[in-house]
MARFI-930654 format. One line per 4 residues: number of its first residue (from 1); their letters; for each residue x, y, z of C-alpha. Coordinates in nm, 2 decimals, padded with zeros to 4 digits, always signed. Layout:
BEGIN
NUM	A	X Y Z ~ ...
REM end
This chain:
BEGIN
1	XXXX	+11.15 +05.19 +13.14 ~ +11.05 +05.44 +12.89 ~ +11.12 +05.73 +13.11 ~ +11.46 +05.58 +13.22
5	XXXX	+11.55 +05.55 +12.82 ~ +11.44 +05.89 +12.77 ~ +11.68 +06.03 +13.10 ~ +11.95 +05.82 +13.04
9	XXXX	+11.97 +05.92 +12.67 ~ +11.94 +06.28 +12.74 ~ +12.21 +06.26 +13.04 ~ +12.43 +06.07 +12.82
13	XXXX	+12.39 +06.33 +12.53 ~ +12.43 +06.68 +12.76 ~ +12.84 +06.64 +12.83 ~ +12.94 +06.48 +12.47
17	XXXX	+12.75 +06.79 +12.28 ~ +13.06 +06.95 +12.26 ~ +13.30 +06.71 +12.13 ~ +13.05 +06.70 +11.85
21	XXXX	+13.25 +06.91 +11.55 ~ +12.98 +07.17 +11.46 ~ +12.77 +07.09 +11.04 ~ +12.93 +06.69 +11.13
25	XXXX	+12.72 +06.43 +11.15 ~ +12.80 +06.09 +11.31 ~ +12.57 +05.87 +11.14 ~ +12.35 +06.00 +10.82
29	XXXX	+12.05 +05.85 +10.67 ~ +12.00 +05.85 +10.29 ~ +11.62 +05.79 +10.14 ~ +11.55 +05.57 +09.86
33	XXXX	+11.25 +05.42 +09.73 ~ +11.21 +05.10 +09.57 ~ +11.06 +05.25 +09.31 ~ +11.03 +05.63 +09.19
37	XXXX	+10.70 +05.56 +09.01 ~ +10.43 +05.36 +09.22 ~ +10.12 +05.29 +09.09 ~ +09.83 +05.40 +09.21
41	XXXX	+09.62 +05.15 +09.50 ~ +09.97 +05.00 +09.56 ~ +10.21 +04.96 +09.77 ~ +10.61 +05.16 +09.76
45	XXXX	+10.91 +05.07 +10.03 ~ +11.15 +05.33 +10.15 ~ +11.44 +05.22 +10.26 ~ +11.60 +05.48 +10.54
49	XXXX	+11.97 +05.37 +10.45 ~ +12.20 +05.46 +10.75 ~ +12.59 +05.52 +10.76 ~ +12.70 +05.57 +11.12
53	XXXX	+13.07 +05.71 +11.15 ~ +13.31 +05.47 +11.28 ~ +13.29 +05.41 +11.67 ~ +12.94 +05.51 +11.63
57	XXXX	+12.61 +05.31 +11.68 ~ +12.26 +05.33 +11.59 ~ +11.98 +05.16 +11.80 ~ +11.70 +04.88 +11.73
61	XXXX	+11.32 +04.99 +11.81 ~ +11.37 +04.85 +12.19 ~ +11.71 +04.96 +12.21 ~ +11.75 +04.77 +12.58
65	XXXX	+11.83 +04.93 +12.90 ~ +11.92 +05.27 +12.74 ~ +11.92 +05.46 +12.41 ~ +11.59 +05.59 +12.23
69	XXXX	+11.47 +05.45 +11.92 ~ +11.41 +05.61 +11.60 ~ +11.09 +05.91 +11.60 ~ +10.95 +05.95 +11.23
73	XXXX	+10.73 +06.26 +11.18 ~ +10.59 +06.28 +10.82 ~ +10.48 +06.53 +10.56 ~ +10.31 +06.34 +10.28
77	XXXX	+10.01 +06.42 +10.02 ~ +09.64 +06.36 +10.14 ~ +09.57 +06.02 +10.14 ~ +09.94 +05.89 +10.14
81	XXXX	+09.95 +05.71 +10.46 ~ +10.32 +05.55 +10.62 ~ +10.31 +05.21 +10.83 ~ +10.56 +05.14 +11.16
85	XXXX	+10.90 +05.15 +11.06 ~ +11.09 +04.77 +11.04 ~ +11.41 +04.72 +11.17 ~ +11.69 +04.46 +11.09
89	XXXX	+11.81 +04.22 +11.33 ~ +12.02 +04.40 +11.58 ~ +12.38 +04.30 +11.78 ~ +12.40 +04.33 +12.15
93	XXXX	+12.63 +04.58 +12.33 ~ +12.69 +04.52 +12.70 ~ +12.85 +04.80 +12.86 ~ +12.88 +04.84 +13.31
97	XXXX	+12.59 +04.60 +13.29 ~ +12.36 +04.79 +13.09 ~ +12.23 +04.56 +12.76 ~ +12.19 +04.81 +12.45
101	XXXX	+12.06 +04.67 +12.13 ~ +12.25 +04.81 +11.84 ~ +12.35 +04.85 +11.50 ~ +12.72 +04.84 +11.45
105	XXXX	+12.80 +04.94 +11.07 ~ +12.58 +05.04 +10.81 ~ +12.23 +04.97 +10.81 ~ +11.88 +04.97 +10.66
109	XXXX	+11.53 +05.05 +10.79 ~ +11.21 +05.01 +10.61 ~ +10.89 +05.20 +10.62 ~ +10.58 +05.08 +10.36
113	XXXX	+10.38 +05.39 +10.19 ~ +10.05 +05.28 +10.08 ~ +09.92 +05.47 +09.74 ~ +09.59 +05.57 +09.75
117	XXXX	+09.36 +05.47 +09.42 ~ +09.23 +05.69 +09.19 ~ +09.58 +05.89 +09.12 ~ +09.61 +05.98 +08.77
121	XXXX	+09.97 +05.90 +08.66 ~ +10.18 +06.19 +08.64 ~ +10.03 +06.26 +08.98 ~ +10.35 +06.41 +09.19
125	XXXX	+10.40 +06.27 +09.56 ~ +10.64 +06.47 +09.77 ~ +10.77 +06.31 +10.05 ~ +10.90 +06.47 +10.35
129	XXXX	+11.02 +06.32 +10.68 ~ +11.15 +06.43 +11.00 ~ +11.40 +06.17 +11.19 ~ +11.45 +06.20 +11.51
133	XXXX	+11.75 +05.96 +11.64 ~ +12.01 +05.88 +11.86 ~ +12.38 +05.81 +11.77 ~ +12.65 +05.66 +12.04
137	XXXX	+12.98 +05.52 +12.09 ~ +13.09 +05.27 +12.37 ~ +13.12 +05.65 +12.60 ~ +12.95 +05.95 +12.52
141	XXXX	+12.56 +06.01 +12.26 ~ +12.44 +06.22 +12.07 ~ +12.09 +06.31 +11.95 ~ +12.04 +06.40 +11.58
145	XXXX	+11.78 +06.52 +11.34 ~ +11.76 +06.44 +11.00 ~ +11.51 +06.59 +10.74 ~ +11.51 +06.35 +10.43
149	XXXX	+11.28 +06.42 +10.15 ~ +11.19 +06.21 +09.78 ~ +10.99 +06.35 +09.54 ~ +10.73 +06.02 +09.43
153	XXXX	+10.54 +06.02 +09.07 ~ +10.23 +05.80 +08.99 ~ +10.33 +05.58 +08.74 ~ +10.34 +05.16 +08.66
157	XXXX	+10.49 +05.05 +08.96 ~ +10.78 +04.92 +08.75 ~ +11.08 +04.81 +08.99 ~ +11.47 +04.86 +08.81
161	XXXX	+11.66 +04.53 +08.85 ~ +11.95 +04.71 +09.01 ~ +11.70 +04.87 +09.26 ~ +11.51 +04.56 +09.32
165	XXXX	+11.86 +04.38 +09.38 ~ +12.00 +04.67 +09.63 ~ +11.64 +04.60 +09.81 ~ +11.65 +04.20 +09.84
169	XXXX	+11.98 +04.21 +10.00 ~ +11.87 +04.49 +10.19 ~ +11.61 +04.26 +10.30 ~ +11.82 +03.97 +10.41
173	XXXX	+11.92 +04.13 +10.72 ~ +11.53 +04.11 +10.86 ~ +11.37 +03.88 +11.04 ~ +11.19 +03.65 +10.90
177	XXXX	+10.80 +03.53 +11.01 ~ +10.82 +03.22 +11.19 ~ +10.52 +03.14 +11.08 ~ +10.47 +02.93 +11.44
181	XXXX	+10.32 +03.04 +11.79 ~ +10.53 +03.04 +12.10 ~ +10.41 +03.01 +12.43 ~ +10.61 +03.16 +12.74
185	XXXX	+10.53 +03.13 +13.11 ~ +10.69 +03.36 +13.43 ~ +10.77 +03.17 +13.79 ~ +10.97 +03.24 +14.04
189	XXXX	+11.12 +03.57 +13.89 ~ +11.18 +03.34 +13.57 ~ +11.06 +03.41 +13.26 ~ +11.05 +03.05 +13.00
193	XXXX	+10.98 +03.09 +12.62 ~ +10.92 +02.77 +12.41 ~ +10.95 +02.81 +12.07 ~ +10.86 +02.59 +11.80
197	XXXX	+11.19 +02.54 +11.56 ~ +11.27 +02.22 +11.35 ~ +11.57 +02.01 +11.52 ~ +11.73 +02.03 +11.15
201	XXXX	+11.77 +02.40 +11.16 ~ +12.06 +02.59 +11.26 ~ +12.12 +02.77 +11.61 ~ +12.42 +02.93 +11.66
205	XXXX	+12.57 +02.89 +12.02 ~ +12.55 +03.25 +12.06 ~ +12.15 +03.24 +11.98 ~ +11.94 +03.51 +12.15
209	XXXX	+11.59 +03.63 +12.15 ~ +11.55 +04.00 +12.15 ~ +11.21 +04.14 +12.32 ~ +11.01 +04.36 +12.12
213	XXXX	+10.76 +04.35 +12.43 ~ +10.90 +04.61 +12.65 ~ +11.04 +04.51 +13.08 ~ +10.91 +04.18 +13.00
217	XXXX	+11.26 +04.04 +13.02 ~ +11.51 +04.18 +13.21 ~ +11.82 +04.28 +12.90 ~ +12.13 +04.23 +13.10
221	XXXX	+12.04 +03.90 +13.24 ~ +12.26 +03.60 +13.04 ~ +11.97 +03.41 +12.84 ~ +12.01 +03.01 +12.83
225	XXXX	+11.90 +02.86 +12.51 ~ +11.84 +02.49 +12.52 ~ +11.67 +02.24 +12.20 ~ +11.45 +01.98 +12.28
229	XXXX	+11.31 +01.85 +12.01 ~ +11.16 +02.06 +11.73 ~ +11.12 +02.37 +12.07 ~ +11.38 +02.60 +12.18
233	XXXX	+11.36 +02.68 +12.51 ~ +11.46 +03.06 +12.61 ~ +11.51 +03.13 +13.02 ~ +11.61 +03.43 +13.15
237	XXXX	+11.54 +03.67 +13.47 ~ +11.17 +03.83 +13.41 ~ +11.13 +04.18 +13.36 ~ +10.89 +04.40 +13.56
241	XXXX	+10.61 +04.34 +13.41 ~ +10.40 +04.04 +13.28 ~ +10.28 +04.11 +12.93 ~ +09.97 +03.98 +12.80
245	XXXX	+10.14 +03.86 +12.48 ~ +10.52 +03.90 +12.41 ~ +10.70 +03.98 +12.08 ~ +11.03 +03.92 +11.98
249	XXXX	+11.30 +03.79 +11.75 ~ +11.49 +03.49 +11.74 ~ +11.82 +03.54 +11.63 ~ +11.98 +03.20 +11.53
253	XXXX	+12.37 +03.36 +11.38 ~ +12.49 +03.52 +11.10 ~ +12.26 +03.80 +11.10 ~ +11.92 +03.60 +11.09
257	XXXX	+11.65 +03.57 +11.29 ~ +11.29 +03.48 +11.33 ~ +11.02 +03.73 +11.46 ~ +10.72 +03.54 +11.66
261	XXXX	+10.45 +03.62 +11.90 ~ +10.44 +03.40 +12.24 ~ +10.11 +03.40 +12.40 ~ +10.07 +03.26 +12.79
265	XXXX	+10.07 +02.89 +12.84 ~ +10.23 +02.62 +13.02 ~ +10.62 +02.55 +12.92 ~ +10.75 +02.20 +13.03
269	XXXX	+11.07 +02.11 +13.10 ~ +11.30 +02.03 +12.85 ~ +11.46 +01.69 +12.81 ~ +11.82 +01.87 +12.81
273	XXXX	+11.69 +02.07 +13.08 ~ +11.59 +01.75 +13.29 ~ +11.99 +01.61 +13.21 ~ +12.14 +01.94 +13.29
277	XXXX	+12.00 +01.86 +13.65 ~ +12.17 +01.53 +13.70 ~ +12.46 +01.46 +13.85 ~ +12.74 +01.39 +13.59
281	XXXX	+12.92 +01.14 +13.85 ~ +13.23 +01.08 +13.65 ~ +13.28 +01.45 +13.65 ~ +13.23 +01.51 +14.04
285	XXXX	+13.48 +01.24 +14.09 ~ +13.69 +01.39 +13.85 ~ +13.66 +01.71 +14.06 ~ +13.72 +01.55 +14.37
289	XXXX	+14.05 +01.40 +14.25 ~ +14.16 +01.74 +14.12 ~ +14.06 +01.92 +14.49 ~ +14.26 +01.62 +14.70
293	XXXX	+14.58 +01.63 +14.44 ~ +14.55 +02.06 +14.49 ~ +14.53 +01.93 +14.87 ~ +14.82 +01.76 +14.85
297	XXXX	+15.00 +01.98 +14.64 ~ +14.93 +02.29 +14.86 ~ +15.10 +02.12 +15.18 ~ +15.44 +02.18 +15.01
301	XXXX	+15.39 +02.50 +14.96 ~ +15.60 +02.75 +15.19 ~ +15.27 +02.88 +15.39 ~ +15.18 +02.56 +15.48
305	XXXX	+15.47 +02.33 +15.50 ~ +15.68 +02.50 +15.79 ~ +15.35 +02.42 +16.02 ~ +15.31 +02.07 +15.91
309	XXXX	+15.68 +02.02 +16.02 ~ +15.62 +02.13 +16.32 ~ +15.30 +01.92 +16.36 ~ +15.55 +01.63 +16.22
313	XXXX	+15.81 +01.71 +16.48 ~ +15.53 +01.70 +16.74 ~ +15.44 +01.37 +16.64 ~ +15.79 +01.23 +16.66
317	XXXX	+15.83 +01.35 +16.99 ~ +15.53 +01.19 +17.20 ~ +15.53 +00.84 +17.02 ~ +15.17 +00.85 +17.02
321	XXXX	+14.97 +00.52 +16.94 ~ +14.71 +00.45 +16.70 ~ +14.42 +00.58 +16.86 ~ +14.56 +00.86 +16.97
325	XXXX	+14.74 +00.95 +16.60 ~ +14.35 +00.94 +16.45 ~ +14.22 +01.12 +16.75 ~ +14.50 +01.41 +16.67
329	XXXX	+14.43 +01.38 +16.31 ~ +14.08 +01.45 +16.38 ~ +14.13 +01.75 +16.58 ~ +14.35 +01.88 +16.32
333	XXXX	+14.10 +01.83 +15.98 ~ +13.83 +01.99 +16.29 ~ +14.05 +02.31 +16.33 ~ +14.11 +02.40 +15.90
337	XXXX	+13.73 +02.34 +15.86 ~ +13.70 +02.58 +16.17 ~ +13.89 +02.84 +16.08 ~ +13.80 +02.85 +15.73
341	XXXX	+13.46 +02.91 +15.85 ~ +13.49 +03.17 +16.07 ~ +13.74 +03.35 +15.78 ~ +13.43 +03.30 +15.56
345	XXXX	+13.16 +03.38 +15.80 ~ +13.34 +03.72 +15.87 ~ +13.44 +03.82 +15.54 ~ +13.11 +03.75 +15.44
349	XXXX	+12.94 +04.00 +15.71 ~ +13.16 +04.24 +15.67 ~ +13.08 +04.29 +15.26 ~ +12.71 +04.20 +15.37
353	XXXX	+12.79 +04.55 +15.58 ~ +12.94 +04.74 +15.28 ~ +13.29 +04.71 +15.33 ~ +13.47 +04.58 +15.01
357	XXXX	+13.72 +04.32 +15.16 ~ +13.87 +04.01 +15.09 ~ +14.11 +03.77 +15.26 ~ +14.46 +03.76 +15.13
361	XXXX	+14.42 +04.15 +15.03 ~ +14.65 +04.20 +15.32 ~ +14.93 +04.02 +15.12 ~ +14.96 +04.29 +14.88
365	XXXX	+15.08 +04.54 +15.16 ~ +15.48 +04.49 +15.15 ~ +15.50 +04.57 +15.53 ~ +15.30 +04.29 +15.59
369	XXXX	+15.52 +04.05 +15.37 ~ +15.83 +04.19 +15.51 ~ +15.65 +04.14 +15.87 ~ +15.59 +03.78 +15.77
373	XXXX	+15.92 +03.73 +15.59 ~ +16.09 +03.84 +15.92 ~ +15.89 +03.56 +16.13 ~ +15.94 +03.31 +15.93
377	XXXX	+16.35 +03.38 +15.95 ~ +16.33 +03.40 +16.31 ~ +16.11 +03.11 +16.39 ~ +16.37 +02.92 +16.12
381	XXXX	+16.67 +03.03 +16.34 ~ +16.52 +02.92 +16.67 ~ +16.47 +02.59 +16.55 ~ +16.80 +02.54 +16.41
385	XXXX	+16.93 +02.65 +16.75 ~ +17.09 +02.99 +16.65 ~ +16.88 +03.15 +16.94 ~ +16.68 +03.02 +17.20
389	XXXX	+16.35 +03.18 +17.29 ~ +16.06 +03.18 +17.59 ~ +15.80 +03.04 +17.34 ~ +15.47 +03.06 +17.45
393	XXXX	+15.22 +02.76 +17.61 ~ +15.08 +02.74 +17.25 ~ +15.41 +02.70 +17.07 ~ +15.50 +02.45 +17.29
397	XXXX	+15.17 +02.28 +17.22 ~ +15.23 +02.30 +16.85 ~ +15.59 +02.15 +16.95 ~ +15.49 +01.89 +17.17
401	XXXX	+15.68 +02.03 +17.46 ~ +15.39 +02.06 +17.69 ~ +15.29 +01.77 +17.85 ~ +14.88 +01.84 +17.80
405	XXXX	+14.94 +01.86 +17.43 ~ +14.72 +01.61 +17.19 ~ +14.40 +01.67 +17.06 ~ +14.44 +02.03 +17.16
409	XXXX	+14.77 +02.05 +17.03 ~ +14.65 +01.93 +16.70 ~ +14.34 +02.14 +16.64 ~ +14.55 +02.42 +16.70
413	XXXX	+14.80 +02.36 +16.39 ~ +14.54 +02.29 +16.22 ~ +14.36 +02.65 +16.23 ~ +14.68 +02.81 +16.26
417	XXXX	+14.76 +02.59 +15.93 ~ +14.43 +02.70 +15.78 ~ +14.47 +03.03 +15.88 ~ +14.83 +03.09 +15.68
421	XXXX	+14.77 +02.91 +15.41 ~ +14.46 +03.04 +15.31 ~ +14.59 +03.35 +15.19 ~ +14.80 +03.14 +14.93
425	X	+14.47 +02.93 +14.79
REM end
């Protein structure tokens, strides 16, 4: 997955290179420190403050099917060392089916310097950093670099309100610890996270947990999030490979999220998983009402309703009884359920074959409506006794001319029924 990251970055970035204005770039990334005078032993944030240009995007450390993340290589006095950068919680961006996890807007990074002891104040740290990133838009990317560089001075440690303000709401848009264990388990290509979360807390509906834990999930895949309890229960397609532990966030809305570690274990069903599996009877009969009324209502529609008058005609004609009325309504409902199945079976094998087709796409070729229109005038006109035509042993089936028509009769306006008016369905 790395590799493919890496290619489709590159590949993306080799055409758009040019529609980049020369000196211009699309997102820039200011340093700042939380304070300009750490003490010494201690601890300093920087905060790598990004400003993409409209349209543009930056990514999150896994930034998802595609995209790189940011590369850090640092120039810092002896004994100044620089921890993993922190991200905040990032948006999704699905684009051709390809899940990137973004930053849309500005945006601020955080990387912890730790001060070694033993600095006499006045001591002067210069800081120097080279970032390696990539910048998109919905189309084309572009890789940057941006050297950044503060200049540090032993001192007190002493924080400015107005810095230490700019910082906590900086800090609002991490994740916070959940403080809790998860536990996730992968069956049957599925991968199932359970993770503790009071009932009382919010979750938006658009909820999502974003993998830290690279191919353990598959991105693209939709993820269901279900409550049970004080658990949250994450399902989605499993990635390639099975991690040992897997890392995320827990984004619950509004920019906030949870980060949490999940270690193997068992994960039971849900209680809103075990309802989602029942059958909601008042809604199937609800559905089945809808699909006989649609029944109904399609038998008036011009496809269909010409061959139900000649079925009706039929009928008229041979004064059939009861038994033989339920025996021809048999063979009718036995040729629609015939013919639709064939239709199926073969569009099916022919897309299973790589052909993109469809039934009905022949309706959007005017020769063939203008065909159709034609017949339908002409068969019109024969019945209302403008003409008179040789029809054919089938025809006279369908019209109850031919003395061996019945059952036969009847199953055959029933596919030829199914077989025009499926086109209008």
């Amino acid at each position: 997955a790395e590799a493919c990251r890496v290619i489709s970055g590159a590949c993306w970035a080799i055409a758009p290179v040019s529609a980049q204005p020369v000196g211009q770039d699309n997102l820039t990334v200011d340093l700042v420190a939380e304070t300009d005078r750490p003490a010494a032993g201690s601890e300093v944030t920087l905060a790598f403050v990004a400003k993409p240009n409209p349209g543009w995007h930056g990514y999150w450390k896994n930034p998802g099917d595609a995209g790189l993340d940011t590369r850090l290589d640092w120039t810092m006095p002896a004994g100044v060392t620089a921890g993993e950068l922190q991200y905040p919680v990032p948006d999704r961006l699905l684009i051709a089916g390809i899940m990137n996890y973004i930053y849309k807007g500005d945006y601020t990074k955080f990387v912890t310097l730790k001060i070694p002891a033993g600095l006499a104040v006045g001591t002067a740290l210069p800081i120097r950093v080279r970032a390696d990133y990539l910048v998109c838009t919905d189309e084309i990317c572009v890789p940057e670099i941006e050297t950044l560089s503060i200049d540090l001075t032993v001192g007190d440690g002493t924080i400015t309100a107005a810095r230490r303000a700019q910082f906590d709401d900086w800090r609002r848009a991490f994740a916070k610890p959940l403080g809790s264990e998860g536990t996730f388990a992968v069956a049957d290509g599925v991968a199932r996270i359970a993770i503790p979360y009071p009932a009382s807390a919010p979750l938006a509906d658009d909820a999502y947990f974003f993998p830290l834990t690279l191919e353990a999930l598959n991105y693209a895949e939709p993820q269901k999030l279900t409550r049970d309890g004080d658990m949250v229960l994450v399902e989605v397609k499993a990635g390639p490979k099975v991690p040992e532990r897997l890392e995320g966030i827990l984004a619950v809305g509004a920019g906030q999220g949870f980060s949490l570690s999940a270690s193997p274990g068992d994960v039971a069903a849900s209680a809103s998983g075990d309802a989602a599996g029942a059958i909601d009877w008042s809604a199937a009969l609800l559905a089945f009402g809808g699909a006989l009324l649609g029944g109904l209502i399609l038998n008036i529609m011009p496809c269909v309703f010409p061959i139900l008058s000649l079925k009706a005609l039929s009928l008229a004609k041979s004064g059939a009884s009861a038994r033989g009325a339920r025996i021809e309504a048999l063979a009718y409902t036995a040729g629609v359920v015939l013919v639709v199945l064939a239709l199926g079976g073969l569009m099916l094998g022919l897309r299973a074959g790589g052909a993109s087709v469809g039934w009905a796409f022949q309706l959007t070729d005017a020769r063939v409506i203008l065909f159709l229109m034609l017949l339908v005038l002409g068969i019109a006109l024969n019945l209302a006794g403008v003409f008179e035509l040789a029809t054919p042993k089938v025809v006279g089936r369908l019209a109850g001319d031919s003395p061996d028509s019945g059952w036969s009769g009847a199953f055959t306006t029933g596919a030829l029924a199914a077989f025009i008016a499926t086109p209008c369905t």
